[in-house]
N, C-alpha and C positions, 0 to 999 in steps of 0.2 A: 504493500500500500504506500502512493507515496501523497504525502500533504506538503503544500506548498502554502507559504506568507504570501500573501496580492495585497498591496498598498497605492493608494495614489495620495501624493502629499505636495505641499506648499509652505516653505519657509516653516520648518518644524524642528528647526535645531536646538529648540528646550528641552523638545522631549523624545526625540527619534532614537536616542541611545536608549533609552531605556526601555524605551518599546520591544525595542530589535533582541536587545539583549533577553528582556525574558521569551521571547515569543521562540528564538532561534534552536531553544533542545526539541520543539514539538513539532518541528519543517525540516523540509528536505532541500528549498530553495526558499531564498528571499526578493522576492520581486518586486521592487520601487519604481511606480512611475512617478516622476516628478513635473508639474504643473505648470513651472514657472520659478523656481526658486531663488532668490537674491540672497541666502545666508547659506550658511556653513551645510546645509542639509542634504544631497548628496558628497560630499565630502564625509560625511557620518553615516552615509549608506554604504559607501564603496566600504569606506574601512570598517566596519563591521561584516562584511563579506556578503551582502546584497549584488542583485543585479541592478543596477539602473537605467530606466528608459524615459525616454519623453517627451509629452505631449501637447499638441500645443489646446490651450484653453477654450473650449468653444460653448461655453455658459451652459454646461451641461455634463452630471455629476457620473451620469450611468454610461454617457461616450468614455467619459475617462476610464471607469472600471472598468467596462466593455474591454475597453483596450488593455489593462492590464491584465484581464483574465483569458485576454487572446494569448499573452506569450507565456502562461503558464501551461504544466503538461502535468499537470495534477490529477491524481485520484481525485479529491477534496481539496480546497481553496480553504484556506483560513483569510477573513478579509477582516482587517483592523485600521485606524485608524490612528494617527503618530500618539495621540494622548489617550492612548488604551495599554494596558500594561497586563497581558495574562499572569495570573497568581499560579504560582508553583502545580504543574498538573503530569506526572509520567505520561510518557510518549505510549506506553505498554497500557495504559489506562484507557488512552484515547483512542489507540486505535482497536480495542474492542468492545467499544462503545461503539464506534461507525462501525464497525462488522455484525455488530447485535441484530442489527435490522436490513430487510430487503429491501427491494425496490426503489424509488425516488423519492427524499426526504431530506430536509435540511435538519443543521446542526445549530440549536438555540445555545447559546453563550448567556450566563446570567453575568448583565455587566453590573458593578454598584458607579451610579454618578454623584460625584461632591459639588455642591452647589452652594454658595451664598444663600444664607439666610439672615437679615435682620443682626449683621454683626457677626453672624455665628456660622459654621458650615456644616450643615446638611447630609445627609445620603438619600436616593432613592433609587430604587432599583427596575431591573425590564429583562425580559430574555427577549434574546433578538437573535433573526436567523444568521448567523457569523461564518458558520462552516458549511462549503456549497459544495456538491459534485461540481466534478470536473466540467460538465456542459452547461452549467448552469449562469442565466447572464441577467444584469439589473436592466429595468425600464422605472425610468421618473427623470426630470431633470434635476432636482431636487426630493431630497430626503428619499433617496433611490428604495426601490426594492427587489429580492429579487421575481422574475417573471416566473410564471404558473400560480397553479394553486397547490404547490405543493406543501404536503403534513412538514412540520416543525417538531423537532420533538428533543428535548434538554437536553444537552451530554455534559460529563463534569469537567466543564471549562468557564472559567471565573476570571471576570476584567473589571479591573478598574479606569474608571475614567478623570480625570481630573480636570477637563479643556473647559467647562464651565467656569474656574474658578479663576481663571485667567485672560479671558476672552468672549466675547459676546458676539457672536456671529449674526442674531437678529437682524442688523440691518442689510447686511449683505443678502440676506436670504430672501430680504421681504420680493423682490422686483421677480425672482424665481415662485414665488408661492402665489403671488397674485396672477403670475404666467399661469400657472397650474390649473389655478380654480377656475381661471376663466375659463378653459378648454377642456375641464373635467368638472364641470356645475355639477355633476351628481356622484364626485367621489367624494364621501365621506372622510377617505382618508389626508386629501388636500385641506379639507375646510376646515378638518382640526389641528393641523400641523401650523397654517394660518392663524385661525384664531390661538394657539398656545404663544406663539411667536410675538404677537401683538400684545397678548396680555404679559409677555417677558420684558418687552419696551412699554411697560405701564401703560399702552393703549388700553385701557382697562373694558369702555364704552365700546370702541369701535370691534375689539375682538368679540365681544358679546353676538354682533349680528353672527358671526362666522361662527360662532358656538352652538347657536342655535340651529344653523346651516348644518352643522354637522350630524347634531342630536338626531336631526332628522332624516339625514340622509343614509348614516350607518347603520349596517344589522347588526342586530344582538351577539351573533357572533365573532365578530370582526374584535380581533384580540386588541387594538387600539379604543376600544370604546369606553373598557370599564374605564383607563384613567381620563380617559377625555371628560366621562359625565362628573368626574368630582374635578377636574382643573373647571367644568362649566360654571359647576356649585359653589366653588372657592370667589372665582370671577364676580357673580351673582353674588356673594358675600362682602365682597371687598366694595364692590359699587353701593351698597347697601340702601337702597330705595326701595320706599315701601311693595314699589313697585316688583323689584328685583326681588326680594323676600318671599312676595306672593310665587313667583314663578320658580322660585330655589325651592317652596313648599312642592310645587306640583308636581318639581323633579323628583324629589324626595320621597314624596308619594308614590309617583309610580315605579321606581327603580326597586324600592326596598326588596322587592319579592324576587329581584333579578342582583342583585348587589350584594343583598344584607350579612353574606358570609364572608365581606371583605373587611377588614380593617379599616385602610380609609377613609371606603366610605361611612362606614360608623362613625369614624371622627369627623366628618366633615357635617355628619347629619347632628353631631354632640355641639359643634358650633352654631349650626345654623336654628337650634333651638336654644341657644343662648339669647342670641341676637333677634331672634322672631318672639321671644319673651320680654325682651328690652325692649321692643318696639312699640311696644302696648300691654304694662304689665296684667291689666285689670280684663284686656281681652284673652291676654293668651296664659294665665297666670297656670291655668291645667296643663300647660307643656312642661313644666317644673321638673317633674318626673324622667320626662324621657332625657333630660340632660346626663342627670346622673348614669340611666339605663346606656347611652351613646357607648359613653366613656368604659363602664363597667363592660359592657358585649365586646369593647377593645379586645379590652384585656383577658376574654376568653378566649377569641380569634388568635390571640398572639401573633405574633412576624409570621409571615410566610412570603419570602424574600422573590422565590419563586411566579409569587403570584404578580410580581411588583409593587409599586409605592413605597412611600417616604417609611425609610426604618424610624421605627420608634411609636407610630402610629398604632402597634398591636402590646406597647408596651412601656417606655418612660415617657414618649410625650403623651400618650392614654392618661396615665399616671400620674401626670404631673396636671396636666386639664382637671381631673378628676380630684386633685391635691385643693385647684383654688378655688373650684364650687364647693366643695366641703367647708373651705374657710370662711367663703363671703356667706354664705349658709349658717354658719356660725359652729359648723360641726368640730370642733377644732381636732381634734384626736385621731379623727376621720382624717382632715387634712396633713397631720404630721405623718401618718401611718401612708399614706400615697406620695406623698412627698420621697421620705428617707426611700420606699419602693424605686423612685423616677432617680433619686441621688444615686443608688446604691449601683445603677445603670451607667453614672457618671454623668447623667445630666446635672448643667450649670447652674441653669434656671432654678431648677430643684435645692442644688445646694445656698442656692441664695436666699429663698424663704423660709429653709430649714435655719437660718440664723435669727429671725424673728422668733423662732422657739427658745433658742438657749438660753 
């Protein structure tokens, strides 16, 4: 069996050593197309012992891999990205994992991505199709995928991503996803790539339309959907209008029976009855309950990293949400007792109200 590295990249000499270096006991070949580069970044290909080719730019993400994955002679394509780093996995592991199964079938990579938050950095997680047979080629100009419909199915290969935390692509993307949606009105999976992008450039109002775009256009099954409908809800939260409230209720409402064994979205449904209770305590004062209920079905859910979303959501940020409704509540014992839970995780937030106790 031979697995080969497929990379197309652009000025990524922060991070192209480190990628190459761990990716290189799991390939058989390294193969770097490079974009356009003006730093050091094929110079960090060659001497890591890559192949280097390249290509010239034509606003369009799945020509380039196209092309990359023309001059590979792979059993399987490992396709990564300069700011993905695979975590420690035997060559001997992997490949009997892709020998486990017949026929035509891509290899999902659970990646973890670090993201700014509010001061602090983040994990959220997604298995995404990474490892491709040999034949297999992407169609999108943007946020490429691969072609067919073929099954996706995990194998034990684990990436980290770090490119969020150092760079924001958003604007570059936007003029490619507005290409998209116009010429794809009823793909689902354009209008949410769109509207997440908008809401990342704090368009907060304008992603809204393309949320709603999406909610509607996506089926149930389409593995992009579960986090689409809570980045919709979170949106719908953050604009906070009474208006927006009503319509975060209705998502809320009808998803539950298709959602509700997610973490997430229980957290997202634990805020959005915080705030639909703020909003009119005297009307909504019977929602009281299900805040608590949000937080607590977290923490029975636990992490299931696999499933994707934000870590911590099955478990210290549950905990810690769950810490300050106890306290404004007045529960207080209740609140140190979730609290030390969410500390004991290493969450910050947590160790800083746990000193109002001492």
């Amino acid at each position: 069996m031979k697995i080969n590295l497929v990379m197309i990249v652009k000025n990524e000499e922060r991070s192209l050593e480190k990628c190459l270096k761990a990716a290189s006991p799991l390939v058989d070949r390294m193969i770097i197309v490079d974009t356009g580069s003006e730093d050091a970044t094929r110079a960090i290909a060659e001497g890591m012992g890559a192949e280097v080719f390249s290509f010239i730019w034509i606003n369009d993400f799945s020509a380039a891999r196209n092309y990359a994955l023309d001059q590979s002679d792979g059993d399987w394509n490992l396709i990564l990205d300069a700011d993905e780093y695979v975590r420690p996995c035997g060559r001997r592991n992997l490949e009997r994992a892709l020998s486990g199964r017949k026929g035509t079938w891509l290899g999902g990579v659970l990646r973890y991505d670090s993201y700014p938050d509010n001061g602090n950095v983040s994990v959220s997680t997604s298995v995404l199709p990474r490892l491709l047979p040999g034949d297999i080629r992407y169609t999108g100009r943007i946020h490429e995928q691969p072609e067919g419909n073929w099954p996706c199915y995990q194998i034990p290969l684990e990436v980290d991503h770090d490119g969020y935390l150092y760079t924001d692509k958003g604007e570059r993307n936007l003029p490619y996803l507005f290409q998209e949606v116009q010429e794809h009105p009823e793909d689902g999976y354009y209008q949410f790539q769109l509207a997440s992008t908008l809401r990342n450039l704090k368009r907060l109002e304008e992603s809204l339309t393309w949320f709603r775009r999406f909610y509607h256009c996506s089926g149930l099954s389409e593995a992009y959907r579960p986090g689409g409908v809570v980045l919709y809800l979170y949106t719908l939260l953050d604009v906070g209008t009474i208006e927006c409230l009503d319509e975060a209720g209705a998502v809320v409402e009808r998803e539950e029976a298709v959602l509700g064994e997610w973490s997430d979205f229980c957290f997202v449904c634990g805020l959005f009855y915080m705030k639909r209770v703020l909003s009119d305590v005297e009307r909504y004062v019977g929602l009281l309950p299900n805040i608590e209920y949000s937080y607590k079905r977290c923490l029975e859910l636990g992490e299931r990293p696999e499933l994707g979303g934000v870590q911590g959501t099955g478990s210290f940020k549950a905990a810690y949400n769950l810490g300050t409704w106890y306290e404004v509540s007045g529960q207080k014992e209740l609140a140190v007792r979730y609290y030390r839970m969410s500390a004991k995780a290493g969450y910050e937030p947590a160790r800083e109200r746990l000193k109002a106790y001492q």
